[in-house]
C-alpha positions as a LaTeX table, in Angstrom:
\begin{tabular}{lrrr}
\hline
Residue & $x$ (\AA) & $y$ (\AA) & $z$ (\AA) \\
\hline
Unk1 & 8.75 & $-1.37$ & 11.31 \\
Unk2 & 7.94 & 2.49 & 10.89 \\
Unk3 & 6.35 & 3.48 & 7.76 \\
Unk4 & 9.63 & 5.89 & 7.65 \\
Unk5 & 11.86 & 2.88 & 7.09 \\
Unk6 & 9.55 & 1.84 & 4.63 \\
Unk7 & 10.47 & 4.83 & 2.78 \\
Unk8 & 14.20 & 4.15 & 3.16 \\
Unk9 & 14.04 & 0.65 & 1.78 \\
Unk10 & 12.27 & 2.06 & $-1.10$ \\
Unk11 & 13.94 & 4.66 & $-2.23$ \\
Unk12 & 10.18 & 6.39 & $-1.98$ \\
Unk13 & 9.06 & 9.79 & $-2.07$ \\
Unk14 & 6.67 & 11.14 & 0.74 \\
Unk15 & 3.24 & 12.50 & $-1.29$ \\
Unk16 & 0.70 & 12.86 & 1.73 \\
Unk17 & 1.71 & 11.71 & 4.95 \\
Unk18 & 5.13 & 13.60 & 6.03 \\
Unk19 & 3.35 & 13.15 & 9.75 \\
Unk20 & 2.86 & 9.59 & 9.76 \\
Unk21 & 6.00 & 8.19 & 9.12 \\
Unk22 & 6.60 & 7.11 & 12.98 \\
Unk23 & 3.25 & 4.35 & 12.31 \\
Unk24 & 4.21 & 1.20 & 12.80 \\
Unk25 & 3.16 & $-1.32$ & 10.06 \\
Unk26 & 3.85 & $-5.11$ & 9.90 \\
Unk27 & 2.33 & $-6.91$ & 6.87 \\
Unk28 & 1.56 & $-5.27$ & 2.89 \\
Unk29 & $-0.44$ & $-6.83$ & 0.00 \\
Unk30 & 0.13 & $-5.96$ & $-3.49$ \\
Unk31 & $-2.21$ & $-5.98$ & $-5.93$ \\
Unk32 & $-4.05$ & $-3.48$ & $-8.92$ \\
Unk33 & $-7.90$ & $-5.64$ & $-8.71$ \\
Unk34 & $-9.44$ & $-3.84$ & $-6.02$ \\
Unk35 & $-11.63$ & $-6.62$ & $-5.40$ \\
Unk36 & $-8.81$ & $-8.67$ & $-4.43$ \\
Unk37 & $-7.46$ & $-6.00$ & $-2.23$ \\
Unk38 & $-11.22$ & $-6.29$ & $-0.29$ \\
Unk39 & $-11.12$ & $-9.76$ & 0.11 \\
Unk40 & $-7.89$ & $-10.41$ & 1.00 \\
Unk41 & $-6.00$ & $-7.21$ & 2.53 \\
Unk42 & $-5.94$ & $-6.52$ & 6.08 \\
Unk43 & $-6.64$ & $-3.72$ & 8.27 \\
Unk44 & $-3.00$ & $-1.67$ & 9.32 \\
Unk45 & $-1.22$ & $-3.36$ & 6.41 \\
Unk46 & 0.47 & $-1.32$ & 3.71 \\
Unk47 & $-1.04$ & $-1.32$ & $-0.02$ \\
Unk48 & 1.46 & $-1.67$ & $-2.77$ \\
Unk49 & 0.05 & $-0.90$ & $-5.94$ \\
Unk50 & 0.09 & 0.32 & $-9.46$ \\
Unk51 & $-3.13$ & 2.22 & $-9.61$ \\
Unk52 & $-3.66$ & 6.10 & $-8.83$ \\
Unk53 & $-7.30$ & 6.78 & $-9.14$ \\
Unk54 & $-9.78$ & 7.15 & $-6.41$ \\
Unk55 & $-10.81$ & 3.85 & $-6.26$ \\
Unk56 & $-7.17$ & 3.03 & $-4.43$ \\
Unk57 & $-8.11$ & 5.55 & $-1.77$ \\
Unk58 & $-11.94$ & 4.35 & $-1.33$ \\
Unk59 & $-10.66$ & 0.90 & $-0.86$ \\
Unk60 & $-7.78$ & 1.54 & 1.62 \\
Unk61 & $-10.46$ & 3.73 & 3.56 \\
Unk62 & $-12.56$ & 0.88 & 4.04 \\
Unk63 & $-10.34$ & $-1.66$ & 4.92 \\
Unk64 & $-8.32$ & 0.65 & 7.13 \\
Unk65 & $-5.06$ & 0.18 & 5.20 \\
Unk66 & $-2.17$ & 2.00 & 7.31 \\
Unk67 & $-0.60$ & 3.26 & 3.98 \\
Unk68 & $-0.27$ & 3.14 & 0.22 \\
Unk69 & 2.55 & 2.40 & $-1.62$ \\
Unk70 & 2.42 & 3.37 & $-5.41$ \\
Unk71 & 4.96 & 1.50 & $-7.42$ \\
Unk72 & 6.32 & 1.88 & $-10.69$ \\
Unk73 & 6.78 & 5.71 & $-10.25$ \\
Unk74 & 3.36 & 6.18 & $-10.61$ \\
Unk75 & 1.85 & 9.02 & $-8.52$ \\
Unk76 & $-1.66$ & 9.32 & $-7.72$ \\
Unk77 & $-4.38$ & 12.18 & $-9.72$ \\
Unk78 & $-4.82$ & 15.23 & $-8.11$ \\
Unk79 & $-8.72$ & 14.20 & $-7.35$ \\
Unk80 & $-7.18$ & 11.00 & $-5.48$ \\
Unk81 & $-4.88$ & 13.37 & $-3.79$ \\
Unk82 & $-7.38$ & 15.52 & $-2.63$ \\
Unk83 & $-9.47$ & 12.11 & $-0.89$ \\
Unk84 & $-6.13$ & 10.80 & 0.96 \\
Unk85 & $-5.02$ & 14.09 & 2.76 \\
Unk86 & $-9.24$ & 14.59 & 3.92 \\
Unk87 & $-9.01$ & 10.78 & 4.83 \\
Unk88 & $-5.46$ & 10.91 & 6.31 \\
Unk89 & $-4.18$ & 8.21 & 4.41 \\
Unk90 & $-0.68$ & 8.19 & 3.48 \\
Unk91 & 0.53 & 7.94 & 0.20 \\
Unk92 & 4.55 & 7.16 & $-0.98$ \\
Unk93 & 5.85 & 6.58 & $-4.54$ \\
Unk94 & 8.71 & 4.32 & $-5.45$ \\
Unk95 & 10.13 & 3.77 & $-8.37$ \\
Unk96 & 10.99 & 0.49 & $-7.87$ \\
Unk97 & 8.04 & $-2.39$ & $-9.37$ \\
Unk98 & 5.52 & $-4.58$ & $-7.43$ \\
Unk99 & 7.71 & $-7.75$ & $-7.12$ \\
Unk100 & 11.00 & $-6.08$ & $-6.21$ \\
Unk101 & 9.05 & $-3.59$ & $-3.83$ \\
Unk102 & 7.68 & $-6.12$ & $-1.90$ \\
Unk103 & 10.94 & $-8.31$ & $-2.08$ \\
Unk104 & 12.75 & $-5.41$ & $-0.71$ \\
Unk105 & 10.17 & $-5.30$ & 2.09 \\
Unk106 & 10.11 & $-9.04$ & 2.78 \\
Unk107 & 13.29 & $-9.65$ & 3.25 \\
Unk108 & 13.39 & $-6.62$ & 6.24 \\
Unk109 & 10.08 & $-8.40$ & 8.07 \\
Unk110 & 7.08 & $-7.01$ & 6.56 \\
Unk111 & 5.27 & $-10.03$ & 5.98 \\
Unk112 & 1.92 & $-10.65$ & 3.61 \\
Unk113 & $-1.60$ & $-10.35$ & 4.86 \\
Unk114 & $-1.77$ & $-13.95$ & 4.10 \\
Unk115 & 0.50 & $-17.11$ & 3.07 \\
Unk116 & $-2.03$ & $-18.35$ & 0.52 \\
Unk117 & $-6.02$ & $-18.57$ & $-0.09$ \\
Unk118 & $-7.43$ & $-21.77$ & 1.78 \\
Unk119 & $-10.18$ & $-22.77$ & $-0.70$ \\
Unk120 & $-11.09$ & $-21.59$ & $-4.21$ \\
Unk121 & $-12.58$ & $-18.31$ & $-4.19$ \\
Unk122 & $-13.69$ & $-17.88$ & $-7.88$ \\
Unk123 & $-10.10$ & $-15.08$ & $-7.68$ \\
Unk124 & $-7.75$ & $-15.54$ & $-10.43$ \\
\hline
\end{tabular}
């Protein structure tokens, strides 16, 4: 799916990005602990999340996250701004929350990095 149907499904507003929407993105992971983001997000997915600092764009960096999806209306600082557009990651907003944001993505074929965590990983 393109990341611009993404933003039709969601109702979401474009922040950074405008010139991405034609990427093609497959799976999502939602989450606002980082560290479960690192250990269980994968590369070209889409982030859906709650936070709007920094720390969001550092981690999708890493892990090579396709795009980030802030829920809840929330919209990121102008410092995390700043990071995405000189990383080229793209950022929408939706007002919608976590668990009917990634509902409303589910049931068009976006699918989750993973079904469920094999063994214990000390995550909560």
């Amino acid at each position: 799916m393109k990341l611009r149907e993404v933003k039709e499904i969601l109702d979401a507003e474009v922040i950074i990005g405008d010139d991405k929407l034609d990427m093609e993105v497959k799976t999502a992971f939602g989450a606002d602990l980082m560290s479960d983001v690192l250990a269980f997000a994968k590369a070209g997915g889409l982030l859906l999340t709650g936070l709007t600092n920094e720390q969001v764009i550092r981690t999708a960096d890493i892990l090579d996250i396709a795009a980030i999806i802030m829920v809840r209306g929330k919209r990121p600082t102008a410092e995390s701004m700043a990071l995405a557009r000189d990383l080229d990651i793209p950022i929408l907003t939706t007002k919608y929350i976590l668990f009917e944001t990634a509902g409303r993505l589910y049931t068009k074929g976006i699918v989750g990095c993973l079904d469920k965590v094999d063994a214990p990983s000390g995550h909560n």
